[in-house]
N, C-alpha and C positions, 0 to 999 in steps of 0.2 A: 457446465458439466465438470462432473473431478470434483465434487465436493458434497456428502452427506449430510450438512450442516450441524455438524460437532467439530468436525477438523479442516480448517479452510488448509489443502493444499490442490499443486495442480496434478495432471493427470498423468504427469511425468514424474513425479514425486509417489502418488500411487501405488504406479506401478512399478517401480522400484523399492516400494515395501515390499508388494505381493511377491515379489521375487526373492526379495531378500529372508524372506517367511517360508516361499517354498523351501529353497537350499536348506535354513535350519530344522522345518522338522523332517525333512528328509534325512539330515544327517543324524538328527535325533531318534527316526525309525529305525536308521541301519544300526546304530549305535546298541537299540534296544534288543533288536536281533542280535546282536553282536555276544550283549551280556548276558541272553537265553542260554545260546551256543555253548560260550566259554565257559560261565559263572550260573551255572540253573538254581543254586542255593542262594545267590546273592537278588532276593528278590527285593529289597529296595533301588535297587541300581535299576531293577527293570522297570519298577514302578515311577521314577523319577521321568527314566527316559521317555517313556511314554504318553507322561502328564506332557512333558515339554514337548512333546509331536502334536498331542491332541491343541496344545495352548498356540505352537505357533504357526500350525494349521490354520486355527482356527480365524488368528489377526489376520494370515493370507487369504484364505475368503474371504473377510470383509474388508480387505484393499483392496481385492480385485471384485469384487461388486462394487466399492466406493468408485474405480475411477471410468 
């Protein structure tokens, strides 16, 4: 168990992605509010942060399905 057979790690390793994935695109969601809020003309700003919520969302679901 703890491994999808692409990436041998263990289940402790895992999960300390998915965590570490949540924290970033959570920061990267607040962030992207943040440039709504402040900066409503600065739409590449919003559009970056948002890609990087959706990107490392995305790794965090599949760490926390991997482990």
């Amino acid at each position: 168990m703890g491994t999808d057979g692409l990436i041998e790690l263990d289940q402790a390793c895992w999960v300390a992605l998915a965590k570490y994935n949540l924290a970033l695109a959570s920061a990267f969601s607040v962030l992207a509010l943040v440039a709504r809020t402040t900066a409503p003309d600065n739409e590449l700003l919003l559009i970056e942060n948002g890609a990087f919520a959706v990107l490392f969302g995305a790794v965090q679901t599949y760490a926390w399905l991997s482990s």
